[in-house]
C-alpha positions as CSV (number, residue, x, y, z in Angstrom):
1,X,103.8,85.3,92.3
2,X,101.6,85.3,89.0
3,X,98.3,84.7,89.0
4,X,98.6,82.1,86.8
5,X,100.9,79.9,89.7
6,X,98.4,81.0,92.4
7,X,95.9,79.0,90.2
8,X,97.5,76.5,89.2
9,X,97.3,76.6,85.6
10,X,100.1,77.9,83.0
11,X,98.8,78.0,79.2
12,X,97.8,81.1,77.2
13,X,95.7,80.8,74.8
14,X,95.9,83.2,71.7
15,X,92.5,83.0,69.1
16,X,92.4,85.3,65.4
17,X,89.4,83.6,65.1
18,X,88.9,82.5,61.1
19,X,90.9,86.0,59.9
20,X,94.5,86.7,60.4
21,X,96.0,89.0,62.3
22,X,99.7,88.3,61.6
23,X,100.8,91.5,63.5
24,X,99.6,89.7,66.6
25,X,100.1,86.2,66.1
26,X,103.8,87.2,65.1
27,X,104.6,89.5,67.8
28,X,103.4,86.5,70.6
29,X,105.7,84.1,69.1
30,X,108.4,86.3,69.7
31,X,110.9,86.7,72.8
32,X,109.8,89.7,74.0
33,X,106.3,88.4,74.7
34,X,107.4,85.0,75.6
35,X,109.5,86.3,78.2
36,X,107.6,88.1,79.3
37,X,104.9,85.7,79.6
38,X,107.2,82.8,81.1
39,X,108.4,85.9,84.0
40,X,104.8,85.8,84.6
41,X,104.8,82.4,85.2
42,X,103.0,80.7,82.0
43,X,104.9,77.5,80.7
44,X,102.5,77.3,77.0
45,X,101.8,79.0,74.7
46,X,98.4,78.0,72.0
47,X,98.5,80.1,68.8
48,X,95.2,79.9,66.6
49,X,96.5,81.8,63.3
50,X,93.3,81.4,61.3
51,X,94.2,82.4,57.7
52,X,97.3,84.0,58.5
53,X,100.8,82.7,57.6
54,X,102.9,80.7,60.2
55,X,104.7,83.0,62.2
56,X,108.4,82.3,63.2
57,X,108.9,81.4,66.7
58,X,111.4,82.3,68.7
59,X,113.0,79.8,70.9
60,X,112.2,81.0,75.0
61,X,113.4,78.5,77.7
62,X,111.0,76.9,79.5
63,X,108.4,77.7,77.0
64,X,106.5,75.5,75.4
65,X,104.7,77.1,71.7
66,X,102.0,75.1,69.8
67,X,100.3,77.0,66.6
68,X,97.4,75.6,64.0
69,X,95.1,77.2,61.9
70,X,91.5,76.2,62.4
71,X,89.9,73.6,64.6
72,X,85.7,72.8,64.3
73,X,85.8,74.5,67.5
74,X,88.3,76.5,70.4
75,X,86.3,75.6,73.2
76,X,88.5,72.6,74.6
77,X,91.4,75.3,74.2
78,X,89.9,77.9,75.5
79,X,88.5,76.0,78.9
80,X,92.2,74.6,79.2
81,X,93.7,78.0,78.8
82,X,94.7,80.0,82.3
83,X,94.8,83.4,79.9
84,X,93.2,83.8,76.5
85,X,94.4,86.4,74.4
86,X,92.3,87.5,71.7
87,X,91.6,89.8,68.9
88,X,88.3,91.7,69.2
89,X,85.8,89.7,67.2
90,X,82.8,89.2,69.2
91,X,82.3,85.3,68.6
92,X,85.7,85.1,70.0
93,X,85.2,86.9,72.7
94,X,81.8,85.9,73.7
95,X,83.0,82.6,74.0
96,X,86.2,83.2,76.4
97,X,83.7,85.3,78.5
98,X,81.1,82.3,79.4
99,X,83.7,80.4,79.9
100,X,84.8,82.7,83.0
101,X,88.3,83.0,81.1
102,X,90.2,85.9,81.8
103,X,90.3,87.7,78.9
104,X,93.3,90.5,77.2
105,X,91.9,91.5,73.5
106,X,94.5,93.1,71.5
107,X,92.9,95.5,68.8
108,X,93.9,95.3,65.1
109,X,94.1,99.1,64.9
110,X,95.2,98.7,61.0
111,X,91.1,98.0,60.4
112,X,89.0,100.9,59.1
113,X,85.6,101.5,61.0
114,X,86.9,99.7,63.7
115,X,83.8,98.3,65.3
116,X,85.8,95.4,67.5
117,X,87.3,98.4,69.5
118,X,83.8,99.6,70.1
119,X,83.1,95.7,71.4
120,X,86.1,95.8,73.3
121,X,85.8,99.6,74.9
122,X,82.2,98.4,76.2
123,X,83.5,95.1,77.8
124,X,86.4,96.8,79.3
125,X,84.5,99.9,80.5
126,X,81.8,96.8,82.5
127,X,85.3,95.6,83.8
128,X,85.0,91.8,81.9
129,X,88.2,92.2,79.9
130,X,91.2,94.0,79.3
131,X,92.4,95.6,76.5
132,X,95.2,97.2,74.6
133,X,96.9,96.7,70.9
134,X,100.0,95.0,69.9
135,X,102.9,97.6,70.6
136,X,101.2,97.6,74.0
137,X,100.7,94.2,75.2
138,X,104.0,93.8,76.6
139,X,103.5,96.5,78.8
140,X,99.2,95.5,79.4
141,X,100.8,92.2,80.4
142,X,102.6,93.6,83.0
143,X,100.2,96.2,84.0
144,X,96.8,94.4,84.5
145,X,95.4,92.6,87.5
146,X,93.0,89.6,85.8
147,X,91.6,88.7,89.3
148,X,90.0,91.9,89.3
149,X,88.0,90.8,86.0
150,X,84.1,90.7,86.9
151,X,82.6,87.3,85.7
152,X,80.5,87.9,82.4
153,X,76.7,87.0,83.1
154,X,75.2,84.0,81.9
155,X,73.2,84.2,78.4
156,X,69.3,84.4,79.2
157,X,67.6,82.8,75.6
158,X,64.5,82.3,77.5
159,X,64.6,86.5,77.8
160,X,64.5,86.6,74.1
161,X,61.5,83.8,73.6
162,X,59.7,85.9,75.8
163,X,60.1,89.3,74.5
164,X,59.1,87.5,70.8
165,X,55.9,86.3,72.5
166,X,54.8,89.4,73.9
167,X,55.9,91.0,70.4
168,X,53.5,88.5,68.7
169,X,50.5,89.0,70.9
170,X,50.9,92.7,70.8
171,X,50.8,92.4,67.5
172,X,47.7,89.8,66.8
């Protein structure tokens, strides 16, 4: 049985953030990932395509797929999502990880100086996500165990007000 019917939930939730990534959002709305994603027991499907152009979608029984471009905020889709799959860009990402999300980033490996694969290595490597690119998420979908994810740790601002106070009286 999936882990998403052992907690209850269904949805994936797919984020480009404000870019496009067509190469992703197109490949999720087709059958081969929608299969596989209804085998693994998900019943919807959220596309957030940014800039991009609307990708075809590919009709999967018992399926459901919703797409838009930009929303003031993901967080309501993010917090209902049981999956969120996501390209690499740190807001995006940062986001999905306080919420306690289990996370898959798919690298865009068609970017130069590739700094989100740097983001996503690190995160990965401290066992908070998984990650893989597009001709492998199929196969990462299959592979992965997201219960073994390690909860990201709370942000600490108050760290940060004190380190700029003891910078400030170091320096008066």
């Amino acid at each position: 049985m999936s882990s998403a019917r052992k907690r209850g939930q269904n949805s994936v939730f797919v984020t480009v953030g404000t870019t496009q990534f067509e190469k992703l959002t197109d490949y999720v709305c087709s059958s081969a990932v929608l299969k596989t994603l209804a085998n693994l027991g998900y019943r919807k499907v959220v596309v957030q395509i940014g800039r991009g152009r609307d990708p075809l979608i590919d009709t999967v029984p018992g399926i459901e797929v919703e797409v838009y471009r930009l929303k003031p905020s993901i967080t309501e889709d993010i917090r209902q999502a049981s999956l969120v799959i996501s390209h690499a860009g740190a807001g995006s990402c940062l986001e999905t990880l306080a919420a306690n999300k289990p996370l898959l980033v798919v690298i865009n490996d068609d970017l130069m100086n590739n700094h989100q694969l740097e983001l996503a290595y690190q995160l990965n490597k401290d066992g908070h996500l998984f990650y893989c690119t597009v001709s492998t998420l199929v196969d990462t979908l299959h592979s992965v165990d997201f219960s073994s994810l390690k909860p990201f740790p709370p942000g600490q601002p108050h760290k940060f007000g004190q380190f700029m106070d003891r910078l400030f009286n170091i320096n008066n």
